[in-house]
VOZA-963493 format. One record per residue (C-alpha): residue number from 1; residue in three letters; chain; x, y, z. Coordinates in steps of 0.5 Angstrom, whole numbers. Layout:
REM residues N
pt i=NUM	aa=ala	ch=A	xx=X	yy=Y	zz=Z
...
***
This chain:
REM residues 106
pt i=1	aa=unk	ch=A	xx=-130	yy=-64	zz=-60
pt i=2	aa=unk	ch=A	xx=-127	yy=-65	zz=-53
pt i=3	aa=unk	ch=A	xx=-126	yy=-59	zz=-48
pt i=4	aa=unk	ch=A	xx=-123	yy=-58	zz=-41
pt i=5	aa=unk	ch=A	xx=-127	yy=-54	zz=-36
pt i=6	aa=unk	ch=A	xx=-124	yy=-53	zz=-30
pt i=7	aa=unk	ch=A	xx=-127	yy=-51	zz=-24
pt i=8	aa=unk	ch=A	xx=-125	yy=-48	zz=-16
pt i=9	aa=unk	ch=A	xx=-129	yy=-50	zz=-11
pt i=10	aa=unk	ch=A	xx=-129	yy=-47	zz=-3
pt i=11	aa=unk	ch=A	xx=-128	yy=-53	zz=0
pt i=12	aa=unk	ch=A	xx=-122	yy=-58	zz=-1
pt i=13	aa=unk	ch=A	xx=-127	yy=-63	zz=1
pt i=14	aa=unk	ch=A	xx=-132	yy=-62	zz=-4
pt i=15	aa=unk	ch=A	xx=-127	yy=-63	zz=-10
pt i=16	aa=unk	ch=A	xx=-125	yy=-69	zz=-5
pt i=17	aa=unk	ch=A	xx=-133	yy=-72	zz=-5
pt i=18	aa=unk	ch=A	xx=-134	yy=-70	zz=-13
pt i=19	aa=unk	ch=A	xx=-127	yy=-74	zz=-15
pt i=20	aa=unk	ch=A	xx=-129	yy=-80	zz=-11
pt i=21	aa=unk	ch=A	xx=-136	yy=-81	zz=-13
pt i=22	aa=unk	ch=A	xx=-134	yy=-80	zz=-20
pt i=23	aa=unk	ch=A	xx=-129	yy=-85	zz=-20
pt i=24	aa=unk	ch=A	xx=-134	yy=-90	zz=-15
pt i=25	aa=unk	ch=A	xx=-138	yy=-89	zz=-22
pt i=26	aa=unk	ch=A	xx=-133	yy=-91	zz=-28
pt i=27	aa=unk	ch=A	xx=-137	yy=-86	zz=-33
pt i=28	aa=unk	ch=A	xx=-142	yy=-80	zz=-33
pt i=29	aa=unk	ch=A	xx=-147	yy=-78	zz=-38
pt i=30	aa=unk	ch=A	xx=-149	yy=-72	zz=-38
pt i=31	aa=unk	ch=A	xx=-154	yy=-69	zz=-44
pt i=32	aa=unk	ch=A	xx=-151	yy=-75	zz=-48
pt i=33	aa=unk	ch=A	xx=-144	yy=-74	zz=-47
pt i=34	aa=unk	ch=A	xx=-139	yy=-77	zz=-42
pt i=35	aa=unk	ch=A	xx=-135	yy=-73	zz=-38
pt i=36	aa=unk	ch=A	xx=-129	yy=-75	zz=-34
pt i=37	aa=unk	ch=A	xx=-126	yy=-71	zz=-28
pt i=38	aa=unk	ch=A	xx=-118	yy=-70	zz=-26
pt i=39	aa=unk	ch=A	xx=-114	yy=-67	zz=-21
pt i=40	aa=unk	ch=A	xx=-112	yy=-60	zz=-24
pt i=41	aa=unk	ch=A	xx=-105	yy=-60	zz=-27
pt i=42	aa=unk	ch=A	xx=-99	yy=-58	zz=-23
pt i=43	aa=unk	ch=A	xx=-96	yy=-51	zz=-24
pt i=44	aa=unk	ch=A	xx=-89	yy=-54	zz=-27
pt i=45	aa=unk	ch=A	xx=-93	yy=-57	zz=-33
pt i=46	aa=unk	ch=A	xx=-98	yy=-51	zz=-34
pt i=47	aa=unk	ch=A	xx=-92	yy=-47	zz=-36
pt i=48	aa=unk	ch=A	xx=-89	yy=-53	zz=-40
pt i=49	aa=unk	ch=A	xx=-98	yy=-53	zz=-44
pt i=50	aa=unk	ch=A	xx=-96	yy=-45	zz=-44
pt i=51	aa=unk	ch=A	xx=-89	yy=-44	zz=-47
pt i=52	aa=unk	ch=A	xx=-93	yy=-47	zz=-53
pt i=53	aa=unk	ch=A	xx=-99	yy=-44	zz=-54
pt i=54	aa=unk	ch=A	xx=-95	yy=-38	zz=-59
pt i=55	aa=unk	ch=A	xx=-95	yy=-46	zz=-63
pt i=56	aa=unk	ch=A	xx=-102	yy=-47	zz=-62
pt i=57	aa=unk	ch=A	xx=-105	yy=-41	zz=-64
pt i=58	aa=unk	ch=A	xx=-99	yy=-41	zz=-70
pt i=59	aa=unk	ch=A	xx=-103	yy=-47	zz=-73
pt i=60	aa=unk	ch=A	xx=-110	yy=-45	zz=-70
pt i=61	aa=unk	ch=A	xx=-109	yy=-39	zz=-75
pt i=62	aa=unk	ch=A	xx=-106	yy=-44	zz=-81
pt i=63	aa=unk	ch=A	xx=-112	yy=-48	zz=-79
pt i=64	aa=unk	ch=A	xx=-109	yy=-55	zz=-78
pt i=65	aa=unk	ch=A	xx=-112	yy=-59	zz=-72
pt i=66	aa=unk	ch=A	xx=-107	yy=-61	zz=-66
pt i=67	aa=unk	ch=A	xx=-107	yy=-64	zz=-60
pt i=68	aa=unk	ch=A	xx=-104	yy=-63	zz=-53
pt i=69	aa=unk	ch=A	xx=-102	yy=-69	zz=-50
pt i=70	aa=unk	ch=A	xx=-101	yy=-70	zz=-42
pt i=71	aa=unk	ch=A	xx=-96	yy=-67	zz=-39
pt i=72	aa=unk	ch=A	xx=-94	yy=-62	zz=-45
pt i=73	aa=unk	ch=A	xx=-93	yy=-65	zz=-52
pt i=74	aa=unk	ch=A	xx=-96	yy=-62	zz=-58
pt i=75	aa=unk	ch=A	xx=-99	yy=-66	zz=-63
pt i=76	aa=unk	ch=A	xx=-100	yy=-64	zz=-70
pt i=77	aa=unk	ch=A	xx=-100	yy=-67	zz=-78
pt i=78	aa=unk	ch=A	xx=-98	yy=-63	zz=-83
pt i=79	aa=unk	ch=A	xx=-97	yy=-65	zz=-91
pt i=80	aa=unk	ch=A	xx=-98	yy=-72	zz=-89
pt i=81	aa=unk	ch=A	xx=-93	yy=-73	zz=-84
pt i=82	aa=unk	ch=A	xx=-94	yy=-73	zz=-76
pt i=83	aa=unk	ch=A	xx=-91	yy=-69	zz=-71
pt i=84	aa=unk	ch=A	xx=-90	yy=-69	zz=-63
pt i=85	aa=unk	ch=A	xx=-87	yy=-64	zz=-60
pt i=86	aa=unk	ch=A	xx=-85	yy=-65	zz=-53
pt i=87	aa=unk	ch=A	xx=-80	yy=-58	zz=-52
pt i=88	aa=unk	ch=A	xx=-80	yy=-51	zz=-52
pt i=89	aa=unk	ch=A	xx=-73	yy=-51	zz=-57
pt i=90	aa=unk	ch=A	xx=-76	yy=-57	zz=-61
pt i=91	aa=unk	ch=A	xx=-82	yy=-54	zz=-62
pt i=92	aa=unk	ch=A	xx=-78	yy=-47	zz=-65
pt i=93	aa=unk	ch=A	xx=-74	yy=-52	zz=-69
pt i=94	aa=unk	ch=A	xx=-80	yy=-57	zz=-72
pt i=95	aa=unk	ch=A	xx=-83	yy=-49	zz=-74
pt i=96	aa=unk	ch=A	xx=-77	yy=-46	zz=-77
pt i=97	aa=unk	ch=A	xx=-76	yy=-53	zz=-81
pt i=98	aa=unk	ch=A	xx=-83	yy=-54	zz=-82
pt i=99	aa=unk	ch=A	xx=-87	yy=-47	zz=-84
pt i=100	aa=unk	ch=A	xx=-80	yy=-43	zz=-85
pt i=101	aa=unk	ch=A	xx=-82	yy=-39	zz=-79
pt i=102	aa=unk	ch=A	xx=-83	yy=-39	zz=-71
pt i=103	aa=unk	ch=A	xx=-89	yy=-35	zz=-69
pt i=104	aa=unk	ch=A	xx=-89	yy=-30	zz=-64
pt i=105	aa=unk	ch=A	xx=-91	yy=-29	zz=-57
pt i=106	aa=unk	ch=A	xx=-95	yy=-24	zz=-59
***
């Protein structure tokens, strides 16, 4: 399963030389997986992928696979039917409708 690891390097030009080589070679292995590596989020998106983490751990707790697609949608299939949630009041909606519920922030 793919997972994102983000990292924070001392020196700007460090993160500068690694992005630089990386996208030089097209692709990386390592230990038989391709790896990518991207610029980190910006601040308005990283709080739009966090207002829907309430909704992530909902269906973590259902155990129904979902995706989140850049910049922040949530992605998810339930009973046969796709859903795309791009927004925080769509995701509430989509919930209620949906599970007859809206899970908390906490």
């Amino acid at each position: 399963m793919p997972r994102q690891i983000y990292t924070r390097l001392l020196n700007a030009s460090h993160a500068q030389s690694i992005l630089q080589a990386a996208k030089c070679k097209k692709f990386v292995i390592w230990r038989g997986s391709e790896i990518t590596f991207a610029r980190d989020l910006p601040f308005p998106i990283k709080q739009e992928r966090q207002s829907l983490s309430p909704f992530c751990k909902f269906l973590t707790n259902k155990s129904i696979k979902f995706q989140i697609k850049y910049p922040a949608t949530l992605s998810f299939q339930y009973k046969s039917v796709m859903y795309s949630i791009k927004n925080l009041q769509e995701a509430k909606a989509t919930f209620l409708k949906t599970f007859g519920e809206t899970p908390t922030s906490s």
